[in-house]
PDB file of the backbone (N, CA, C, O) and the ligand in Angstrom, with CONECT records:
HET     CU  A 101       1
ATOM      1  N   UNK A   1       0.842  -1.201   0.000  1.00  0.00           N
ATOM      2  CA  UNK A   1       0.000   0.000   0.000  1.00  0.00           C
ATOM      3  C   UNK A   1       0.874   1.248   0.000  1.00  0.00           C
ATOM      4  O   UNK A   1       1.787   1.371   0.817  1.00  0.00           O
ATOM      5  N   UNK A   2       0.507   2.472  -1.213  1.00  0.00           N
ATOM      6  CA  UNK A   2       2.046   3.363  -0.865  1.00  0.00           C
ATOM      7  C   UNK A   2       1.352   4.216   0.618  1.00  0.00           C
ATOM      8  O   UNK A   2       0.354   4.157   1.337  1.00  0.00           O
ATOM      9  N   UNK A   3       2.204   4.742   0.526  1.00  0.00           N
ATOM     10  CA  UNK A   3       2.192   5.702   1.722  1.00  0.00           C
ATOM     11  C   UNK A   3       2.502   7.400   1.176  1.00  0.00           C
ATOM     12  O   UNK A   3       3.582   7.974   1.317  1.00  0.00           O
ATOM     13  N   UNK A   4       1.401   7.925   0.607  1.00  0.00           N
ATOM     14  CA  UNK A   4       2.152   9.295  -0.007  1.00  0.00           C
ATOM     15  C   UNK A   4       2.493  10.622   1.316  1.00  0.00           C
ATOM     16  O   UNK A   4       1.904  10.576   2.396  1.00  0.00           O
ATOM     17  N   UNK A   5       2.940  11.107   1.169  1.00  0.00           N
ATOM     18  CA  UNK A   5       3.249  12.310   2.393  1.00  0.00           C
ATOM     19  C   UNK A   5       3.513  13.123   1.358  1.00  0.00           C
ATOM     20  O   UNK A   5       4.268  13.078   0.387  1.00  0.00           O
ATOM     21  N   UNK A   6       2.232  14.343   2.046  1.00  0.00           N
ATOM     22  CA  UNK A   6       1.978  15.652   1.417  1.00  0.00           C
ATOM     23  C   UNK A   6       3.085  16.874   2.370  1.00  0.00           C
ATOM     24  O   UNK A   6       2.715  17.351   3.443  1.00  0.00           O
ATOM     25  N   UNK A   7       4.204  17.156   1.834  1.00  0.00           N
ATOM     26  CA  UNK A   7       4.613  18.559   2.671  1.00  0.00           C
ATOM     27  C   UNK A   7       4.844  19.558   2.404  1.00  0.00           C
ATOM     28  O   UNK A   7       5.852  19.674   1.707  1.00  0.00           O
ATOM     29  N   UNK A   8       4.094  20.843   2.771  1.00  0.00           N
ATOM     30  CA  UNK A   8       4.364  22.069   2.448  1.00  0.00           C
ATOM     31  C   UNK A   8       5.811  22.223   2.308  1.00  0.00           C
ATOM     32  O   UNK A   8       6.662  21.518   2.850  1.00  0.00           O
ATOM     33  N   UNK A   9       6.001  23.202   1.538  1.00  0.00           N
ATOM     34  CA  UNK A   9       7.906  23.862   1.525  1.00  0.00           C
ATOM     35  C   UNK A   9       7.999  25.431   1.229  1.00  0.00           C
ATOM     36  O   UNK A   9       7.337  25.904   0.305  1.00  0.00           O
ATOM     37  N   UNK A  10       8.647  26.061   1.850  1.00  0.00           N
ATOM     38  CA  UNK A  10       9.196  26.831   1.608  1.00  0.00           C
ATOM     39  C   UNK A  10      10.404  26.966   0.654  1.00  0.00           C
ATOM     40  O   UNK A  10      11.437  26.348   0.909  1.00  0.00           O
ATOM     41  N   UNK A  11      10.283  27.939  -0.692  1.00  0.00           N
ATOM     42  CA  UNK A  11      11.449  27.899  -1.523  1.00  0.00           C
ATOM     43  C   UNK A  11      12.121  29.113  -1.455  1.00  0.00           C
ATOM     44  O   UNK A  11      11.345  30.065  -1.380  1.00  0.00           O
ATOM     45  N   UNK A  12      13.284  29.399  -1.455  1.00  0.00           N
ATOM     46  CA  UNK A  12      14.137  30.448  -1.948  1.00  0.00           C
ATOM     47  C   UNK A  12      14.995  30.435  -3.251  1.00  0.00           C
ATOM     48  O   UNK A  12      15.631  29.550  -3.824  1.00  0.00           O
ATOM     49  N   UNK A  13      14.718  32.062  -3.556  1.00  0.00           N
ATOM     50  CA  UNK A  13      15.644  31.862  -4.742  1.00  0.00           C
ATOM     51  C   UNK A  13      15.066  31.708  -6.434  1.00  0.00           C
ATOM     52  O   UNK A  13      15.797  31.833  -7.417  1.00  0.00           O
ATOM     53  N   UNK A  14      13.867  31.466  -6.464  1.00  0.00           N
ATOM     54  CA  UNK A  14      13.140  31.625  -7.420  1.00  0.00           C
ATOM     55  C   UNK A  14      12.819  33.520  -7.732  1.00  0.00           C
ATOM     56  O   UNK A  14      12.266  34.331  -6.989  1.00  0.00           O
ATOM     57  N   UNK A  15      13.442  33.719  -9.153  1.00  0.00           N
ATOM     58  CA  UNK A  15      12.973  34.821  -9.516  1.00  0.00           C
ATOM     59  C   UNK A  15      12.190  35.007 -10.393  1.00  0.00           C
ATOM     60  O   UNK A  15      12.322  36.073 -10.993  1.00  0.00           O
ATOM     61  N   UNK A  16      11.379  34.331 -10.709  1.00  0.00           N
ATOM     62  CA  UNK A  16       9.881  34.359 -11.952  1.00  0.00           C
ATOM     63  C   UNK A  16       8.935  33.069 -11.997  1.00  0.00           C
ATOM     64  O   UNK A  16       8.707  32.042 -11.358  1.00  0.00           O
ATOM     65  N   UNK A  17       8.678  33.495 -12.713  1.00  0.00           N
ATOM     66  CA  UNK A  17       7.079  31.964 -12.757  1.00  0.00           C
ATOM     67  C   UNK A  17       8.009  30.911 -13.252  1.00  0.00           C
ATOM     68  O   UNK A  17       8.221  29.876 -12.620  1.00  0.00           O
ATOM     69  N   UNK A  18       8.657  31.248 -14.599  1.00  0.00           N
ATOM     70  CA  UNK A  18       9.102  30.148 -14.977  1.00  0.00           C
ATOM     71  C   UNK A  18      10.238  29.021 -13.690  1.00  0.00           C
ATOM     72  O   UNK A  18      10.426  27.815 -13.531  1.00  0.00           O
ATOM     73  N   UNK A  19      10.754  30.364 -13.007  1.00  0.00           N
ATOM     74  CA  UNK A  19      11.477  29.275 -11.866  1.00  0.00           C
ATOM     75  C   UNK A  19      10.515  28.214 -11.005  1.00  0.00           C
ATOM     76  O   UNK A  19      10.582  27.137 -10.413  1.00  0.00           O
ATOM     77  N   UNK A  20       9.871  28.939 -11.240  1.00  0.00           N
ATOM     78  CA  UNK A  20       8.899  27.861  -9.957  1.00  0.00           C
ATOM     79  C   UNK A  20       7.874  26.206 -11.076  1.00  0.00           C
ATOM     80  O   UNK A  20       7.551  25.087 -10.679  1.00  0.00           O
ATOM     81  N   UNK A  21       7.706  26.847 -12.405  1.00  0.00           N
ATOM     82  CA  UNK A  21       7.493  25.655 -13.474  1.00  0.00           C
ATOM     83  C   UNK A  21       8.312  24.856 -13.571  1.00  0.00           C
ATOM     84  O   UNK A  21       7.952  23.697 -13.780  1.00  0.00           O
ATOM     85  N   UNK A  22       9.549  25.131 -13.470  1.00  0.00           N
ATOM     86  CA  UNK A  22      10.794  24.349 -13.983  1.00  0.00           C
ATOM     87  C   UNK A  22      10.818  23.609 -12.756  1.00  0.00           C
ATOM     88  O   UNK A  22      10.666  22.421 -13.042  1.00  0.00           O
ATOM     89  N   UNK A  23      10.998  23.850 -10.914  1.00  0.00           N
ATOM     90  CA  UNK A  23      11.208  23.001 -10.321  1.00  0.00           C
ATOM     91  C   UNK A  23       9.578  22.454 -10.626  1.00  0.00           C
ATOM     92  O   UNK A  23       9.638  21.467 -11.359  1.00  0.00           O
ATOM     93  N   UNK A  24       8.923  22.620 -10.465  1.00  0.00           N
ATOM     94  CA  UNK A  24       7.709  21.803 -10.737  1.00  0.00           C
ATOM     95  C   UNK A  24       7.723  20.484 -11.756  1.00  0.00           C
ATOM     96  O   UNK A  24       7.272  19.365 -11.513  1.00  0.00           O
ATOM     97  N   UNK A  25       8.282  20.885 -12.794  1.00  0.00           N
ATOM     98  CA  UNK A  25       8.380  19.973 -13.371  1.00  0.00           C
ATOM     99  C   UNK A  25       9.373  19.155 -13.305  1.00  0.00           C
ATOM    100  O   UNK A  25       9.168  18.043 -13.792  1.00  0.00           O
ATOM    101  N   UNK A  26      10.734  19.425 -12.700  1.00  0.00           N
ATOM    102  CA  UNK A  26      12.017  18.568 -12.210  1.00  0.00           C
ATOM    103  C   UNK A  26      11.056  17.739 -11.060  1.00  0.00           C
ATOM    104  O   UNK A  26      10.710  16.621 -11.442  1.00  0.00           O
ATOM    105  N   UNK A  27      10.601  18.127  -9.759  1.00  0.00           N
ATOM    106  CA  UNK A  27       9.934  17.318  -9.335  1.00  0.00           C
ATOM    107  C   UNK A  27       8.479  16.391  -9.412  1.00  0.00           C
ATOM    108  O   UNK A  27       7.990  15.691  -8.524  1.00  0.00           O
ATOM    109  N   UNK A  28       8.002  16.636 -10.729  1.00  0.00           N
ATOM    110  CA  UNK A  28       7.264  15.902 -10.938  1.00  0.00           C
ATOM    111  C   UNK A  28       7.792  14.445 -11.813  1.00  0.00           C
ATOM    112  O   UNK A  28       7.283  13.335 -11.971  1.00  0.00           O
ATOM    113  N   UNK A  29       8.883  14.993 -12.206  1.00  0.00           N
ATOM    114  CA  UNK A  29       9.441  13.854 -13.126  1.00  0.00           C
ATOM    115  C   UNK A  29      10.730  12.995 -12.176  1.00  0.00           C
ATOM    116  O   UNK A  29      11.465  12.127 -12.647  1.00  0.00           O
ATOM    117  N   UNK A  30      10.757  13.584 -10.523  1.00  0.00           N
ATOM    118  CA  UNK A  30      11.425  12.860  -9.872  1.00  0.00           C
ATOM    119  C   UNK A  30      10.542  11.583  -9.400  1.00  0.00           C
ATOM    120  O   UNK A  30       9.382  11.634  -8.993  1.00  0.00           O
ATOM    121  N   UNK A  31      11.538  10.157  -9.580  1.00  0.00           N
ATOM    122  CA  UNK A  31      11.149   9.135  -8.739  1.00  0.00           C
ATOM    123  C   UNK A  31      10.443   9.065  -7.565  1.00  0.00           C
ATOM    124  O   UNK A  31      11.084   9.207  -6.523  1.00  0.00           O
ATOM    125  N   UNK A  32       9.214   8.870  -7.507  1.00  0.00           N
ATOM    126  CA  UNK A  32       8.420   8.794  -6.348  1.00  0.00           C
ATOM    127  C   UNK A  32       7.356  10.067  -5.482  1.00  0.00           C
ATOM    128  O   UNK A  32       6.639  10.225  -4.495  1.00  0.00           O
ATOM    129  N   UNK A  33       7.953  10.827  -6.816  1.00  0.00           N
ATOM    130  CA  UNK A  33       6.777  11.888  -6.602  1.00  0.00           C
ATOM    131  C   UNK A  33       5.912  12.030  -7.307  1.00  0.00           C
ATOM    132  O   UNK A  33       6.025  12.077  -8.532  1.00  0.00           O
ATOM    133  N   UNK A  34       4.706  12.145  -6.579  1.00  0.00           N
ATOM    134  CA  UNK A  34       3.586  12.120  -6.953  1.00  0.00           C
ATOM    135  C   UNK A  34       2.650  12.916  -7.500  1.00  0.00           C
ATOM    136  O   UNK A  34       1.813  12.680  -8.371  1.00  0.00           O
ATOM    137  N   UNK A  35       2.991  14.293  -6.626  1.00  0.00           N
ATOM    138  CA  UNK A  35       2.354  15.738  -7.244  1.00  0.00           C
ATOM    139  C   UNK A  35       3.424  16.585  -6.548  1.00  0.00           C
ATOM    140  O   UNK A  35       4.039  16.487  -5.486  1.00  0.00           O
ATOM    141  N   UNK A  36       3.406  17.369  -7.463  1.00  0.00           N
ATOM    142  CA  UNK A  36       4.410  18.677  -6.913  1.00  0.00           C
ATOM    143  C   UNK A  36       3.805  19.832  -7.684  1.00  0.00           C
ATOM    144  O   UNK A  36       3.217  19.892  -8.764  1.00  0.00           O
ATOM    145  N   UNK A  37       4.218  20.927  -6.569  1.00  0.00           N
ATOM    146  CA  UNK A  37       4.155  22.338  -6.917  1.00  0.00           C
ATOM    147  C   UNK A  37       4.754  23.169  -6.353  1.00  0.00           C
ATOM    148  O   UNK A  37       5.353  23.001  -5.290  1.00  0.00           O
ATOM    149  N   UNK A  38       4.646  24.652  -7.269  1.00  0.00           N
ATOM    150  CA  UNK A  38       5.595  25.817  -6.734  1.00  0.00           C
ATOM    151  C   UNK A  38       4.958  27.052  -7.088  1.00  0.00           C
ATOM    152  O   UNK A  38       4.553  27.255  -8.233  1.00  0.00           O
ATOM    153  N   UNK A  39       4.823  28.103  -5.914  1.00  0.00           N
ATOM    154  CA  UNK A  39       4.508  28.887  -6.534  1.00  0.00           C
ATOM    155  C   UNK A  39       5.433  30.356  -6.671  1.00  0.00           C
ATOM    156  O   UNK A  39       5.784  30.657  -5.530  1.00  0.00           O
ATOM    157  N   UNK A  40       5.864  31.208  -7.516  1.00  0.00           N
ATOM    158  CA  UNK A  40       6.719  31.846  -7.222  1.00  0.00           C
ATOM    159  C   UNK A  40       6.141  33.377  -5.960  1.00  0.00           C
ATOM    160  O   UNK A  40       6.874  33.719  -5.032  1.00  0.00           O
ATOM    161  N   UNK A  41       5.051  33.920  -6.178  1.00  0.00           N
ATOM    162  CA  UNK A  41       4.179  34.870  -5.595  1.00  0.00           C
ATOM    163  C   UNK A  41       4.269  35.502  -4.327  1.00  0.00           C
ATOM    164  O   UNK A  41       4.413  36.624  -3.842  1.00  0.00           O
ATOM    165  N   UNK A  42       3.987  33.197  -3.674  1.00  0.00           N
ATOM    166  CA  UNK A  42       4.136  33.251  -2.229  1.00  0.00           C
ATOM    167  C   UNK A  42       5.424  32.411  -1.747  1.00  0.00           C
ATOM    168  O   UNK A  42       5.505  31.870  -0.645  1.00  0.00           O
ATOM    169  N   UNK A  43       6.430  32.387  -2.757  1.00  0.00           N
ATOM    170  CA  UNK A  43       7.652  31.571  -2.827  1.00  0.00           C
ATOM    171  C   UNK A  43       7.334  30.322  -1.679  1.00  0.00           C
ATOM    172  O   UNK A  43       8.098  30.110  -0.738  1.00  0.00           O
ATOM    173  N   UNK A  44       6.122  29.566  -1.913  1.00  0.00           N
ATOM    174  CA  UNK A  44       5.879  28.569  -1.380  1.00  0.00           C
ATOM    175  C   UNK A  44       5.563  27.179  -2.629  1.00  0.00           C
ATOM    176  O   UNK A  44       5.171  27.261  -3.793  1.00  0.00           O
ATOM    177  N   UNK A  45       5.849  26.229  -1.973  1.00  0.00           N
ATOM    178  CA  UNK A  45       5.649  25.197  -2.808  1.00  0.00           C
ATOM    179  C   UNK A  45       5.294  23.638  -2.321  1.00  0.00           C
ATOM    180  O   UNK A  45       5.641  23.378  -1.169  1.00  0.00           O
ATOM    181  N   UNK A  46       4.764  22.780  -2.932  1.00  0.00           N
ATOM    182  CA  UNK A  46       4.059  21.355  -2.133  1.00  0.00           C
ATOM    183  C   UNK A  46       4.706  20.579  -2.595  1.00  0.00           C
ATOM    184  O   UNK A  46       5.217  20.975  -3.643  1.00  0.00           O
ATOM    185  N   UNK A  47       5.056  19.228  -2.213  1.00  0.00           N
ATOM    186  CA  UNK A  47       5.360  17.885  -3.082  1.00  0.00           C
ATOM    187  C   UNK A  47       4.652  16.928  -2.020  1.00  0.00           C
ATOM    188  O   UNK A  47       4.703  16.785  -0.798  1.00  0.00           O
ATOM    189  N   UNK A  48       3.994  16.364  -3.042  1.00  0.00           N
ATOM    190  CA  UNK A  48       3.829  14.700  -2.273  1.00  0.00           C
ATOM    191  C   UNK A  48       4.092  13.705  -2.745  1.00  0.00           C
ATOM    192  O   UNK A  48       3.388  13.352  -3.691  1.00  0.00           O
ATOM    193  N   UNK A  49       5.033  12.956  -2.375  1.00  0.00           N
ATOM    194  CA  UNK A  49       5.479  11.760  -2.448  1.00  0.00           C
ATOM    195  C   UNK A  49       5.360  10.266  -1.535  1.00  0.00           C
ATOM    196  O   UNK A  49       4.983  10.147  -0.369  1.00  0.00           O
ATOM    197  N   UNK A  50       5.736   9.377  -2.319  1.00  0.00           N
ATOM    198  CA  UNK A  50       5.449   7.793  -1.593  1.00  0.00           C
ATOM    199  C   UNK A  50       6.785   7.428  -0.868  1.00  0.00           C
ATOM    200  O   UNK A  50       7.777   6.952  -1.420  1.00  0.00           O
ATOM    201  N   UNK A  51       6.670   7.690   0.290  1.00  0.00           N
ATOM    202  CA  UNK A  51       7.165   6.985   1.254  1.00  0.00           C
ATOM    203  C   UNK A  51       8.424   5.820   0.733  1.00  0.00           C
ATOM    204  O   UNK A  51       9.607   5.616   1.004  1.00  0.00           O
ATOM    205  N   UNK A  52       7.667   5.388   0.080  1.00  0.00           N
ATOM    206  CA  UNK A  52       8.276   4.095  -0.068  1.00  0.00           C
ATOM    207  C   UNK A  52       9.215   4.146  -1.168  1.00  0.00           C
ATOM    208  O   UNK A  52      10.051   3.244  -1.220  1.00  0.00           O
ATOM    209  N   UNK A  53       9.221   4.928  -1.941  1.00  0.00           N
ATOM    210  CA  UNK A  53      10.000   5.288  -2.808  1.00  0.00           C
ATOM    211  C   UNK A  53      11.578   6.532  -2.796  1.00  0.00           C
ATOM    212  O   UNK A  53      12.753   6.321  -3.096  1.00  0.00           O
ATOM    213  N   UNK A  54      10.931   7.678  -2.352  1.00  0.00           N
ATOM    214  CA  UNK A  54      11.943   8.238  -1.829  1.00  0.00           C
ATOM    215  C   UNK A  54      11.454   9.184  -0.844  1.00  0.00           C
ATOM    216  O   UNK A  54      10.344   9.132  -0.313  1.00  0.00           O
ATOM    217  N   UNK A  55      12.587  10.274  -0.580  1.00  0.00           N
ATOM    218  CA  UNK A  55      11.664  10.764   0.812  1.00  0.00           C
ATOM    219  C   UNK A  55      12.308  12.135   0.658  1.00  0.00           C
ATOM    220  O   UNK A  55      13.037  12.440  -0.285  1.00  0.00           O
ATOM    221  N   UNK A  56      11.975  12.927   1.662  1.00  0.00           N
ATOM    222  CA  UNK A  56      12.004  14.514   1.671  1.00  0.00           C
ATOM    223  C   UNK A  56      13.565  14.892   1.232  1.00  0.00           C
ATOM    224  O   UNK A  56      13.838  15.697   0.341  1.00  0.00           O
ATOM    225  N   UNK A  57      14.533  14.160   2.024  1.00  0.00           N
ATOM    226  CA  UNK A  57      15.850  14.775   1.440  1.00  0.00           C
ATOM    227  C   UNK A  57      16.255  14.732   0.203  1.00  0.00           C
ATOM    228  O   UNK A  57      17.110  15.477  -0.275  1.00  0.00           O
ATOM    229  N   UNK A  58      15.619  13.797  -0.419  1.00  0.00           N
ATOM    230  CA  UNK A  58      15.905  13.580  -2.306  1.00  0.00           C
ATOM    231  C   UNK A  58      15.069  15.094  -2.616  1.00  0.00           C
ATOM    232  O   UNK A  58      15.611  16.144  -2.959  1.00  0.00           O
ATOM    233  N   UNK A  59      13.709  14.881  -2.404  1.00  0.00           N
ATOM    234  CA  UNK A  59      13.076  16.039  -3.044  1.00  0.00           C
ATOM    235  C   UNK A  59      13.508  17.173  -2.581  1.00  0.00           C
ATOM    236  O   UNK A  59      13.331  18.065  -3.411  1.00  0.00           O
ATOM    237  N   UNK A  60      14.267  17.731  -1.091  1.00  0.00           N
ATOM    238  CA  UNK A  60      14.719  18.800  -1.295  1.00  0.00           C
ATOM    239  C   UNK A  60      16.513  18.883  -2.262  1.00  0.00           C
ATOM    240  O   UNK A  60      17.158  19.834  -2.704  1.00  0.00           O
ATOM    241  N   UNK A  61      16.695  17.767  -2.247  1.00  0.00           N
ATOM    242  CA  UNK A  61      18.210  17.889  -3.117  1.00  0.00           C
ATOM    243  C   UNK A  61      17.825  17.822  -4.352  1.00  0.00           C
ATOM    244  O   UNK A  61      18.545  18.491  -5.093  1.00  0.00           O
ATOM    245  N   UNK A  62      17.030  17.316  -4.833  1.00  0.00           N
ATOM    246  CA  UNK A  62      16.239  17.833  -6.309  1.00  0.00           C
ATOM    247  C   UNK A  62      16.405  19.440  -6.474  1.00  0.00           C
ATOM    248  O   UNK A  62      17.101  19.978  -7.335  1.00  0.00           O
ATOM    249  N   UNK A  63      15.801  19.958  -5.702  1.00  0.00           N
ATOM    250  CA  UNK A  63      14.989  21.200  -5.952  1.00  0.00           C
ATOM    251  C   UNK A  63      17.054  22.261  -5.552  1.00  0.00           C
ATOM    252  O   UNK A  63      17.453  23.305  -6.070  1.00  0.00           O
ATOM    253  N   UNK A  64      17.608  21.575  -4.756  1.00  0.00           N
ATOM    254  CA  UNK A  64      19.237  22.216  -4.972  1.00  0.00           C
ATOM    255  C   UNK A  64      19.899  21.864  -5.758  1.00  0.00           C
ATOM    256  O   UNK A  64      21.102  22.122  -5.738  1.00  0.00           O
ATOM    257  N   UNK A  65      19.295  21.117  -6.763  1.00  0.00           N
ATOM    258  CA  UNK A  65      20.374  21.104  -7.809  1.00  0.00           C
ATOM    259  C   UNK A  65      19.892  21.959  -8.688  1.00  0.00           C
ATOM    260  O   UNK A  65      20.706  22.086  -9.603  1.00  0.00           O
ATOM    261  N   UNK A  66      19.088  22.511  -8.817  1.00  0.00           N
ATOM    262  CA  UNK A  66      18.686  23.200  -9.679  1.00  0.00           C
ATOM    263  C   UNK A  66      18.922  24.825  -9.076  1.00  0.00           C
ATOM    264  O   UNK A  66      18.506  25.756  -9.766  1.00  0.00           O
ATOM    265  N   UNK A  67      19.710  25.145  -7.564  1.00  0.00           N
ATOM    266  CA  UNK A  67      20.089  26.363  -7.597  1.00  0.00           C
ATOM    267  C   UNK A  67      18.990  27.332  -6.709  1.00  0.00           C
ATOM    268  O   UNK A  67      19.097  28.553  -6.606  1.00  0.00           O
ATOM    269  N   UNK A  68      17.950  26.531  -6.117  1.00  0.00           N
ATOM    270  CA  UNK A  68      17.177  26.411  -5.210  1.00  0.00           C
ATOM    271  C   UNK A  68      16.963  26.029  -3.524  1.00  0.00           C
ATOM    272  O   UNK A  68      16.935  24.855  -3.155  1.00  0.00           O
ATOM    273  N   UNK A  69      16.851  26.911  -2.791  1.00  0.00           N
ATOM    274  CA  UNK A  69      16.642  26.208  -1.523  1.00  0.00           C
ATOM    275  C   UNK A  69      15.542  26.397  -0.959  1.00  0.00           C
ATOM    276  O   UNK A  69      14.916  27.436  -0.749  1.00  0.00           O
ATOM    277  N   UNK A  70      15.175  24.585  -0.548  1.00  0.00           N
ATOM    278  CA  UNK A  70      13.535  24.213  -0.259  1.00  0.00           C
ATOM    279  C   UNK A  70      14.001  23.891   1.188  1.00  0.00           C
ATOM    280  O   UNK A  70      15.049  23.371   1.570  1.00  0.00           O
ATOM    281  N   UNK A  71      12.737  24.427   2.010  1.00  0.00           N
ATOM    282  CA  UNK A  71      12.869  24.097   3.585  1.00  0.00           C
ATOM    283  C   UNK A  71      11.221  23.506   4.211  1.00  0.00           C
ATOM    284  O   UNK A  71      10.307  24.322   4.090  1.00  0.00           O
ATOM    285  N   UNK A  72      10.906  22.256   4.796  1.00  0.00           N
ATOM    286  CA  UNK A  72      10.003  21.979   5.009  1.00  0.00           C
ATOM    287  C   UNK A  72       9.034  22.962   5.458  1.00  0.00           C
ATOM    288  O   UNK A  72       9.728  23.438   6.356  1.00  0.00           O
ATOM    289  N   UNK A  73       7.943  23.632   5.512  1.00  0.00           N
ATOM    290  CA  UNK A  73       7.524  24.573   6.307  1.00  0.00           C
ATOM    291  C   UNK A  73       5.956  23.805   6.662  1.00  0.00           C
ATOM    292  O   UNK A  73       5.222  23.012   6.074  1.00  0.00           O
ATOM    293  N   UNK A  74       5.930  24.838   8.490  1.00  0.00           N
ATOM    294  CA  UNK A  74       5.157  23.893   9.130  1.00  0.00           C
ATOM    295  C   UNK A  74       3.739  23.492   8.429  1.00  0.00           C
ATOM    296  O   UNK A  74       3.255  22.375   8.253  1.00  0.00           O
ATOM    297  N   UNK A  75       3.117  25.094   8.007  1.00  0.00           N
ATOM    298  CA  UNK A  75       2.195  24.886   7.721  1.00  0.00           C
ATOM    299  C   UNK A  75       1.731  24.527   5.875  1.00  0.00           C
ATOM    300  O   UNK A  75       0.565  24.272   5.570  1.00  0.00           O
TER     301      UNK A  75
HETATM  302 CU    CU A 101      13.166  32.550 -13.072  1.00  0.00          CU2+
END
């Protein structure tokens, strides 16, 4: 049964829409994620992923390779 975990993030470092499409789409096309988003506006962004596949430190080292820094945020 997967196990998806939805977590808010905080991003830095995005300067336009297209920054926040591009990680969107790097993490949607990462292994084990499920839905992702970004928005540049409220430089906030979501991913949910399966547990079982990979887990928050991939998806935030995703989102730093691309020159980005994602920080879990609470809400
Ligand atoms: Cu940009």
């Amino acid at each position: 049964m997967p196990t998806v975990k939805k977590v808010p993030l905080a991003i830095e470092g995005m300067h336009c829409n297209s920054c926040a499409s591009g990680i969107q789409m790097v993490l949607q096309s990462t292994e084990g994620v499920v839905n992702a988003s970004a928005d540049y506006g409220s430089k906030k962004g979501e991913v949910e992923f399966d547990e079982e596949k990979t887990n928050l430190d991939n998806v935030i080292k995703a989102i730093e390779q691309l020159g980005y820094k994602a920080t879990p945020s609470g809400s």
